[in-house]
KOLFI-185025 format. One line per 8 residues: number of its first residue (from 1); for each residue x, y, z of C-alpha. Coordinates in Angstrom, 1 decimal, padded with zeros to 4 digits. Each point is the difference from the previous one (the first is absolute). Layout:
<fimars>
NUM> X/Y/Z  ...
</fimars>
This chain:
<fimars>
1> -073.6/-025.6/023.2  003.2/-001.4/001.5  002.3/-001.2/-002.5  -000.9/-003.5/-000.8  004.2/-001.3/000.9  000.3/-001.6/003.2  002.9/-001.7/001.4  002.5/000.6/003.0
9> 003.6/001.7/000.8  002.4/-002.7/000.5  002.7/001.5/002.7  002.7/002.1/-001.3  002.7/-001.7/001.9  000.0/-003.0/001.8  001.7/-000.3/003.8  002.6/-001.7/-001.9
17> 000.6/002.4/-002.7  000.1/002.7/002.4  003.0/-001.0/002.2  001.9/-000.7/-003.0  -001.1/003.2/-001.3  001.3/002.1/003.2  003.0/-002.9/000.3  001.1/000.8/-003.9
25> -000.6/003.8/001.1  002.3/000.1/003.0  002.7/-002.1/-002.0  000.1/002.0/-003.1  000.7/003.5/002.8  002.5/-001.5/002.3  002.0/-001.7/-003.1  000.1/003.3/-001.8
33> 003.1/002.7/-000.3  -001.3/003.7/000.2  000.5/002.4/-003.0  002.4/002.7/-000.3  -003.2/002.0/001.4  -000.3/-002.1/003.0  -003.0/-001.4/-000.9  -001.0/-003.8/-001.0
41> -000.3/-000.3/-003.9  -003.4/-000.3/-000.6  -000.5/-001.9/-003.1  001.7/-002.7/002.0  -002.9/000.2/002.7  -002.8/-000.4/-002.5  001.2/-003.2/-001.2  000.5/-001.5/003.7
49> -003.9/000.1/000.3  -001.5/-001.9/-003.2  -002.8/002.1/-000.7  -002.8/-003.4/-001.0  -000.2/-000.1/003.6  -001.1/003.3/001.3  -002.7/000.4/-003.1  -003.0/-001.2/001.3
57> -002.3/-002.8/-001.9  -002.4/000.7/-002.8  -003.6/-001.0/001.1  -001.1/-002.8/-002.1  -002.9/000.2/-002.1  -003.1/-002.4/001.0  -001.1/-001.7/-002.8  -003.6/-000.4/-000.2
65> 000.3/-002.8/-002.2  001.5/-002.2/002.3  -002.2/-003.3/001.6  -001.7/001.3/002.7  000.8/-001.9/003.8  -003.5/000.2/000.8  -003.3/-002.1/-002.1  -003.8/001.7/000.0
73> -000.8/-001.8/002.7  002.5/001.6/002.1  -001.4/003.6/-001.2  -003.6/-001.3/001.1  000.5/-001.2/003.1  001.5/003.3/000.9  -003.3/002.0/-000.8  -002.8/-000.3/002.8
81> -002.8/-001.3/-001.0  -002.4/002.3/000.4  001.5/001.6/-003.4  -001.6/-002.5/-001.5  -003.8/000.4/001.1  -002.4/002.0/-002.6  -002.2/002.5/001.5  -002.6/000.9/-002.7
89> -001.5/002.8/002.3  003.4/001.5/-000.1  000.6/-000.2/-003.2  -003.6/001.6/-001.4  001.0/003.1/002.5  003.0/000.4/-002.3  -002.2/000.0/-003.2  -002.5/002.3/001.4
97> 002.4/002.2/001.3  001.5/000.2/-003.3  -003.4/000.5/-002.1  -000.9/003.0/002.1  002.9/001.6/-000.3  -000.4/-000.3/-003.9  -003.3/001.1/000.0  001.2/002.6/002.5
105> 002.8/001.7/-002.4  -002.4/000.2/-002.9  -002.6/001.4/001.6  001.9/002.3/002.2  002.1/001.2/-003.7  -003.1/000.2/-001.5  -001.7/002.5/002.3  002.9/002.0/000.5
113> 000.1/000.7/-003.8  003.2/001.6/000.6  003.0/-000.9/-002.9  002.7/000.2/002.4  -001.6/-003.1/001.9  000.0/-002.2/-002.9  004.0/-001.3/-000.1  -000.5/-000.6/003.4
121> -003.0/-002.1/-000.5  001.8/-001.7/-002.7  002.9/-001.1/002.5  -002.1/-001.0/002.6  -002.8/-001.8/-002.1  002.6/-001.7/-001.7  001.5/-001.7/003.0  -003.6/-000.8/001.3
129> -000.3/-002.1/-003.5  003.5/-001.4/000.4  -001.5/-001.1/003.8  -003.0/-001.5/-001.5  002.1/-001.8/-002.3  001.8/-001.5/003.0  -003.5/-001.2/001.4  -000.3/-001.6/-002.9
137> 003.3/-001.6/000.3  -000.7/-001.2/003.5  -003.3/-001.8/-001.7  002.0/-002.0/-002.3  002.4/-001.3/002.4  -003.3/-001.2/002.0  001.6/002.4/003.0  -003.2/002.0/000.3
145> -002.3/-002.1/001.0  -000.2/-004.0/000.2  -003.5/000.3/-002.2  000.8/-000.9/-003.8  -002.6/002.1/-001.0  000.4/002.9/002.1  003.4/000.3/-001.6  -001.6/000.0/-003.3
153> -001.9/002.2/000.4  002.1/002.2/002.1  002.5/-000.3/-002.8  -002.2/001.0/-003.2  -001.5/002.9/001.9  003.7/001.6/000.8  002.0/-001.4/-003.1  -002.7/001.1/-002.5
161> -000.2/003.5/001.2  003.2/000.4/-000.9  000.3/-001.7/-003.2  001.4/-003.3/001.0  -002.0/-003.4/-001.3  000.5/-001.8/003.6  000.3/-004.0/-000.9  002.1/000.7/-002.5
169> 002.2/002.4/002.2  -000.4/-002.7/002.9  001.0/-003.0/-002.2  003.1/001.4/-001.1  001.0/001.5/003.0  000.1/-003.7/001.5  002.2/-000.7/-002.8  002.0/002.9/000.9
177> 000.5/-001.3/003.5  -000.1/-003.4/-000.6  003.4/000.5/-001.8  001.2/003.2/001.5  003.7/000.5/-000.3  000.2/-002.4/-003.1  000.9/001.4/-003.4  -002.1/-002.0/-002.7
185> -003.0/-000.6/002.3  -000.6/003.1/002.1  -002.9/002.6/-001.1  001.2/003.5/001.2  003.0/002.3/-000.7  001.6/-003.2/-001.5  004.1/000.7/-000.8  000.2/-000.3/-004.0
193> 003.1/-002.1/-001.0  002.5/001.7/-002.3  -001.4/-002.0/-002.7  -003.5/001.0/000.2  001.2/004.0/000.5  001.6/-000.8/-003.6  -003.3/-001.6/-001.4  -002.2/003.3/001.4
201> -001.4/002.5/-002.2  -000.5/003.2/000.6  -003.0/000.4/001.9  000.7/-002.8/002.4  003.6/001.6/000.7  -002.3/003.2/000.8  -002.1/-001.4/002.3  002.4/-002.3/001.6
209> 002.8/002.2/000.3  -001.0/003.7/-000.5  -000.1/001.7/003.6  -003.4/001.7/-000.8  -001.5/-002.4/-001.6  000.3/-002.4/002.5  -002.5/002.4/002.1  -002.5/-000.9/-002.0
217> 000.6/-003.3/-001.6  -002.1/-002.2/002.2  -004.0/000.4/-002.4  002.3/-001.0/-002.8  001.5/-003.1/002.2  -003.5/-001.2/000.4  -000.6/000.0/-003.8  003.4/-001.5/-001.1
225> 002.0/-001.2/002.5  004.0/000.6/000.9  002.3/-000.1/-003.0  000.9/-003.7/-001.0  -003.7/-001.3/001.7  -003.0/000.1/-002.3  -003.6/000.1/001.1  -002.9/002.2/001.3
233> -001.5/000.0/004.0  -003.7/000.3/-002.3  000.4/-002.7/-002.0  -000.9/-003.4/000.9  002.0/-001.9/-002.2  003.1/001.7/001.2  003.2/-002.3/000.7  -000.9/002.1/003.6
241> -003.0/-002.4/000.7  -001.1/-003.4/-000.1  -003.6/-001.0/-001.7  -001.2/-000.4/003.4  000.2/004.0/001.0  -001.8/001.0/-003.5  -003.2/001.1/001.5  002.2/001.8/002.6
249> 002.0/001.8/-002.1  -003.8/000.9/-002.2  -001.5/000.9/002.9  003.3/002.3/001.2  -000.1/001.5/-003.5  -003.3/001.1/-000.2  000.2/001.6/003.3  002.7/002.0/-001.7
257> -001.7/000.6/-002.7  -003.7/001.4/002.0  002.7/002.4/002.0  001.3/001.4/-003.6  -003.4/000.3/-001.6  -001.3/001.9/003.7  003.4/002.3/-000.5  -001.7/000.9/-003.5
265> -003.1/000.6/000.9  001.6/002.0/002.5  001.9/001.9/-002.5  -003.4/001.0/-002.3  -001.8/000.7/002.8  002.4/002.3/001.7  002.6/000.8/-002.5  003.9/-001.7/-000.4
273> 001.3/002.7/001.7  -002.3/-000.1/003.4  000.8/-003.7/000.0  003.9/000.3/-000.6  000.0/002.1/003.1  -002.1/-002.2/002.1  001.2/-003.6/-001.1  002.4/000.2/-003.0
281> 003.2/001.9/001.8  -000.2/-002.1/003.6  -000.3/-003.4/-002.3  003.5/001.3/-001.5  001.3/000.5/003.4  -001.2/-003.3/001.2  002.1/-001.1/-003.3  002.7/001.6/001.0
289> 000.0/-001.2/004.2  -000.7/-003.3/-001.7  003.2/-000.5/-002.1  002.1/001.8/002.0  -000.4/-002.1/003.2  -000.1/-003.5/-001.6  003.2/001.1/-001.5  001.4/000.5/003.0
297> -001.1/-003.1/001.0  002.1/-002.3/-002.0  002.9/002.5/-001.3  003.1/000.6/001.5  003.8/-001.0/-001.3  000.4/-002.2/002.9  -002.9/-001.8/-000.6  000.5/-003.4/-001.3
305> -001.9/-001.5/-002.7  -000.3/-004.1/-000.7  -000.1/-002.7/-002.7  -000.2/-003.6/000.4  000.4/-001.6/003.1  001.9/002.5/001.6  -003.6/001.3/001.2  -002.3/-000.4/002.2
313> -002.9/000.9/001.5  001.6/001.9/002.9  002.8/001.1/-001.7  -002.1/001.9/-002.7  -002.0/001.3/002.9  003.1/001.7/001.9  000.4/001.3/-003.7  -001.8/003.6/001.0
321> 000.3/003.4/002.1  -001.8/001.7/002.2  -000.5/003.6/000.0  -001.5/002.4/002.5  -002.3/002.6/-002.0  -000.5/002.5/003.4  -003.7/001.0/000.5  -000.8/-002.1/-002.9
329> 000.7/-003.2/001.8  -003.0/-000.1/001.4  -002.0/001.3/-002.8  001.3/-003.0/-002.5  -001.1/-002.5/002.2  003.9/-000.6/001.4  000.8/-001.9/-004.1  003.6/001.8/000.3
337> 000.4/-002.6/003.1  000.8/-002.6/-002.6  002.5/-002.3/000.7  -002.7/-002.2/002.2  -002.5/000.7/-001.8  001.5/-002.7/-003.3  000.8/-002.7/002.7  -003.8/000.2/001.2
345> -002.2/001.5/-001.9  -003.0/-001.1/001.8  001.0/002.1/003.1  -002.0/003.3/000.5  001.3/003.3/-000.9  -000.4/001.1/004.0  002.1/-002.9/001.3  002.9/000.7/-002.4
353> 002.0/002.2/001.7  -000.1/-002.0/003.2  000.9/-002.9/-001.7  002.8/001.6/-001.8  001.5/001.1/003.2  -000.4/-003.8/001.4  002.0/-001.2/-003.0  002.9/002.2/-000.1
361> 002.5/-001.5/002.4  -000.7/-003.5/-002.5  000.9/002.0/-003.2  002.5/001.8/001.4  002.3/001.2/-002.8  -002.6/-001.1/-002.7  -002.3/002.6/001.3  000.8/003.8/-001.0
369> -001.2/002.1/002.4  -001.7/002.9/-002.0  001.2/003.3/000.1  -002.1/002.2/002.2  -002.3/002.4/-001.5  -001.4/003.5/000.4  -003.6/000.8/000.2  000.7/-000.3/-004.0
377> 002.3/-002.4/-000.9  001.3/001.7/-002.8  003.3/-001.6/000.5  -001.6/-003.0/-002.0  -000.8/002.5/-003.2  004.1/-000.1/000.1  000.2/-003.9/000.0  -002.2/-000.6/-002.0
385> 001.4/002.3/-003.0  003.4/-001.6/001.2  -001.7/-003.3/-000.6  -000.3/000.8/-003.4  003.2/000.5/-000.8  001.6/-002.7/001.8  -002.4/-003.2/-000.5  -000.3/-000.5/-003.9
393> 000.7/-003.8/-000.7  001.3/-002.8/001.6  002.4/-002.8/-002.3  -001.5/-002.6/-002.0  001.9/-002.9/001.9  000.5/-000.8/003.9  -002.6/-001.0/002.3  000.8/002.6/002.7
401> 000.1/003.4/-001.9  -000.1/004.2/001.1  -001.1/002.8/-002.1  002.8/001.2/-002.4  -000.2/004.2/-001.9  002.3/-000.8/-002.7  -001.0/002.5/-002.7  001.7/-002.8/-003.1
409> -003.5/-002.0/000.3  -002.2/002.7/-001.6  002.3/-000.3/-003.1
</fimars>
């Protein structure tokens, strides 16, 4: 990715700065007596040409944070509209694509029965789950299909094959992007303030700040929330929900639930190991796609992060990155494509790219233009360990705040 500072090189000399420059020059040569060695004295020629005005200008740092000269509506009027329409059709040919090639990996690993095929299995599996996932994603932000019920459905059937209890994913996902971008309200890779990093104990520093566990924090998420939140996405009476999406969040749990008890029987009926191969290891690496890539989202050091009214809606929006993954672009449903994705949600996965192309000269500086991947993008593997050292906190005061790594807060 391109580094996130923008800004532009002033001129190093002016037209005016320049004829004084050669003026001062010519003055300080013709005015001055030669040496004993016949030649000019050169300390005396260095000072005749101050040296402020042949050092060229530091770039200036873009600040992200700054009110934007552009409003929402400006961003949507740049998109065609087309980006806008739903095509169900399309969007079941992306689910069905993505169930046979998960039923074609396990049976093809199966029948092979050879032990060298199994870590690849895991790699690819797990990405098929992570895909899924994203299906699921697209159902909650009613950009699959215009059919309430369809998503529904659509969404239990991908989210609870991987372990995920759907309404109560989908319901605090809105949250999340209801208040993206805003430090007390937002719902995913929330900055802790110093304070809270002070108040953590020792398991919620691990989770939130160890590298590796981070990988594999998100089942733990959905049981207990981010440090400083409390809560559960299975329990109805969670400060998550309202009393209105009780039987929502039931119905969502249970669903989980059926999908552990089938895992079970799964387990006495073929053995742990057979279905530790077959589900357990590609669920990890769906884990793993999963927390790495929302990360990325929404953490970088230039990022900004709000309070009070110094956010917005738009602002929080423009609050997140977007990353090309190579060849897995594609397979993830384009979700690295992000930045228009939180500004409208609603839009279809296959129209974001087009529309992210359309907004671009509106942005301008506040979009980063992601740095080009490989087939692999293992480039991000780098930022995203990066991330974890650079983007611990933000301060407990200011409405406009950035990530800060200072080591005194874990004290």
């Amino acid at each position: 990715m391109k580094s996130g500072v923008h800004g532009f090189m002033a001129p190093a000399l002016s037209g005016t700065h320049v004829m004084g420059s050669t003026a001062q020059l010519r003055m300080g040569l013709e005015s001055h007596k030669p040496s004993k060695q016949g030649r000019p004295d050169m300390a005396a020629r260095a000072v005749s040409v101050p040296l402020a005005e042949t050092q060229p200008a530091e770039k200036a740092a873009f600040d992200f944070g700054a009110e934007p000269p552009f409003t929402l509506a400006d961003i949507r009027k740049a998109i065609p509209a087309k980006c806008f329409k739903k095509d169900t059709f399309r969007s079941l040919s992306y689910l069905a694509r993505d169930m046979v090639v998960v039923a074609g990996l396990a049976a093809g690993a199966l029948a092979i029965k050879n032990p060298l095929v199994w870590p690849a299995y895991w790699l690819a599996q797990g990405t098929m789950f992570w895909a899924l996932f994203v299906v699921g994603h697209d159902c909650g932000h009613g950009s699959f299909s215009n059919s309430k019920r369809l998503n529904s459905f659509i969404g239990h059937l991908t989210h609870s094959f991987i372990m995920v209890p759907y309404h109560g994913w989908r319901i605090s996902h809105r949250t999340h992007h209801s208040n993206h971008g805003h430090i007390e309200n937002d719902e995913s890779w929330t900055p802790p303030s110093r304070s809270t990093v002070k108040k953590m104990d020792f398991g919620a520093r691990m989770g939130r700040f160890n590298k590796w566990m981070m990988l594999v924090v998100y089942p733990f998420y959905l049981y207990l929330r981010s440090p400083g939140k409390t809560g559960s996405h299975f329990n109805p009476k969670s400060s998550l929900f309202t009393p209105s999406e009780k039987n929502d969040v039931l119905t969502s749990t249970a669903c989980y639930a059926a999908m552990g008890a089938l895992l079970a029987a799964g387990c006495f009926k073929f053995g742990f190991l057979f279905m530790a191969k077959i589900y357990m290891v590609p669920y990890w690496i769906n884990v793993m796609w999963l927390d790495v890539v929302t990360y990325l989202h929404h953490t970088d050091k230039e990022v900004p992060w709000y309070r009070g009214s110094a956010w917005s809606y738009m602002r929080g929006g423009l609050s997140t990155r977007d990353h090309d993954y190579g060849i897995f672009n594609d397979i993830h449903h384009n979700i690295g494509t992000h930045v228009v994705h939180h500004l409208f949600p609603q839009m279809p996965h296959y129209h974001i790219v087009e529309a992210t192309e359309a907004v671009k000269p509106v942005l301008g500086d506040y979009f980063v233009e992601p740095e080009k991947s490989g087939p692999i993008p293992f480039h991000l593997i780098k930022r995203f360990f990066k991330g974890t050292e650079e983007c611990l906190f933000v301060e407990d005061e200011g409405e406009t705040v950035y990530y800060k790594n200072d080591k005194s807060a874990f004290e």
